[in-house]
C-alpha positions, -999 to 999 in steps of 0.1 A, spaced: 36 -110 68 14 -133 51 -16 -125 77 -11 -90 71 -18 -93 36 -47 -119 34 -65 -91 64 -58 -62 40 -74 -73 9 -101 -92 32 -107 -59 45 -107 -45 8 -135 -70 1 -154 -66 29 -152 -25 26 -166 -32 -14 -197 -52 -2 -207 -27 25 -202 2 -4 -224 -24 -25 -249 -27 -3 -249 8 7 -248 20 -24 -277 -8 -38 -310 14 -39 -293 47 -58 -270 32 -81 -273 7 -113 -277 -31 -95 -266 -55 -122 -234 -28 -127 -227 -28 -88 -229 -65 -91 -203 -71 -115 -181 -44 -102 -180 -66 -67 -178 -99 -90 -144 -79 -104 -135 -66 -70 -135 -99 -49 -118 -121 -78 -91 -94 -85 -89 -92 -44 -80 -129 -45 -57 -128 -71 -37 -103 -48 -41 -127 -20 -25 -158 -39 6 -136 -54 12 -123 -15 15 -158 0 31 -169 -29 56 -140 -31 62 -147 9 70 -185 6 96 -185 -23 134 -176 -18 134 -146 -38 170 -137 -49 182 -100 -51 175 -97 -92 144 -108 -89 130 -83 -61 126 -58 -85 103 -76 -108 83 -88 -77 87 -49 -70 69 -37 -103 41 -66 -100 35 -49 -67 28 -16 -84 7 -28 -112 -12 -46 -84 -22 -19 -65 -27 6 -100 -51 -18 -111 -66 -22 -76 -68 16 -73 -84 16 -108 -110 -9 -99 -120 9 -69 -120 42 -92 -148 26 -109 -172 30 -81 -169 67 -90 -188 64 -123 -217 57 -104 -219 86 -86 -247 115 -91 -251 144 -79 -288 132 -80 -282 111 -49 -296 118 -14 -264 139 2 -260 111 25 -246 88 -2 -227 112 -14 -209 117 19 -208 77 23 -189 79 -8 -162 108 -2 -158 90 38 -150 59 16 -124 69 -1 -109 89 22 -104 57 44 -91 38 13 -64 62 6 -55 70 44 -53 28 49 -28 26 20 -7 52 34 7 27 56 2 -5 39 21 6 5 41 34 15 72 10 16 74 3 -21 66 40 -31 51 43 -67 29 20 -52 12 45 -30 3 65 -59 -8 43 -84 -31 30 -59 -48 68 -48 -47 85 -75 -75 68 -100 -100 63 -73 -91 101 -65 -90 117 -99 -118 97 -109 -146 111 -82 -130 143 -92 -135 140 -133 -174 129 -123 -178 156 -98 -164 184 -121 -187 166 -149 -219 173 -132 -233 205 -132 -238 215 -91 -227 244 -74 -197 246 -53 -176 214 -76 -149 243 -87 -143 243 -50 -146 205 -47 -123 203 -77 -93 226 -57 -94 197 -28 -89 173 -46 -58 185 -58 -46 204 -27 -56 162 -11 -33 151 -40 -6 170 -35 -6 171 1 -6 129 4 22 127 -23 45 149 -1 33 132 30 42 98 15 78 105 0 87 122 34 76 94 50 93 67 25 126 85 27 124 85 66 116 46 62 146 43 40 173 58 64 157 41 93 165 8 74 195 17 63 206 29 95 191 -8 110 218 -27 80 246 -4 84 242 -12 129 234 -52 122 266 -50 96 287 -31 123 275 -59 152 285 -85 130 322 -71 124 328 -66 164 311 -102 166 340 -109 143 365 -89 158 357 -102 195 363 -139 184 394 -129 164 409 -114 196 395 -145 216 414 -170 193 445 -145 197 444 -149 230 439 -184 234 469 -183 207 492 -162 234 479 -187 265 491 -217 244 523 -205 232 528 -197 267 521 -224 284 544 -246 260 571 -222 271 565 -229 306 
């Protein structure tokens, strides 16, 4: 629904201020600034297209355009929030470097569910903020990042399974919800045909009468 949307991405905004703000006294300020500045506009931009999208009569040709704005909405959402990777040093106190991996973590777990319905979208959403911590990770010389670097793609993996089982168990429930609305709509059909029939057989015979 329209609510749904406007709380995700009001969620999204209010996730990159506390990450701002968390993140304010080890990383570059003037940088975090403008990656919020990009973060809350882009945000809103994804807020108007949703109500938008959700007030027009979209016909069947057109879904799939709406379809691939979707996707490049949530690739250059993921992207922007793969940004916030580049600030990251292995410099930093190991709490913010936690803060930073639970981040993300929630980010990808939260679009599970919210884009798992238009599938490509999942992805291109998870994988820049993902591969992105990994390329800076791998980049800075600590020890224990080769293991750090086999997570990530074990985590990648291991969410792209988890989201095509569960968009191909969302596309046979809704099919199986069509094909049963379709089949109540031909008895619905069927029942007034034999109604009329009968009323048909009750005249006839009453004129005979």
């Amino acid at each position: 629904s329209s609510d749904l949307g406007v709380a995700i991405q009001s969620l999204g905004m209010l996730t990159a201020l506390i990450c701002v703000m968390i993140l304010w006294s080890v990383a570059n300020q003037t940088l975090l600034s403008l990656w919020l500045i990009l973060m809350v506009f882009f945000s809103t931009i994804r807020m108007v297209m949703t109500k938008r999208f959700l007030r027009l009569n979209i016909e069947d040709s057109e879904l799939r355009r709406w379809e691939n704005r979707y996707i490049i909405g949530t690739l250059l959402s993921g992207m922007i929030w793969g940004a916030l990777a580049f600030f990251y040093s292995s410099e930093w106190p190991l709490p913010y470097q936690i803060i930073l991996y639970v981040v993300y973590t929630g980010l990808v777990a939260g679009a599970f569910n919210t884009n798992i319905s238009v599938f490509y979208a999942f992805p291109a959403f998870y994988l820049p903020p993902i591969l992105s911590l990994m390329w800076v990770t791998l980049s800075q010389q600590q020890d224990g990042n080769a293991a750090l670097g086999t997570l990530y793609v074990i985590y990648i993996i291991l969410m792209y399974v988890s989201a095509l089982k569960l968009n191909r168990r969302i596309a046979i429930s809704l099919q199986t919800s069509i094909d049963n609305e379709l089949l109540a709509q031909e008895l619905s059909e069927s029942n007034r045909k034999l109604k009329r029939a009968k009323e048909a057989e009750e005249s006839a015979n009453h004129h005979k009468d």
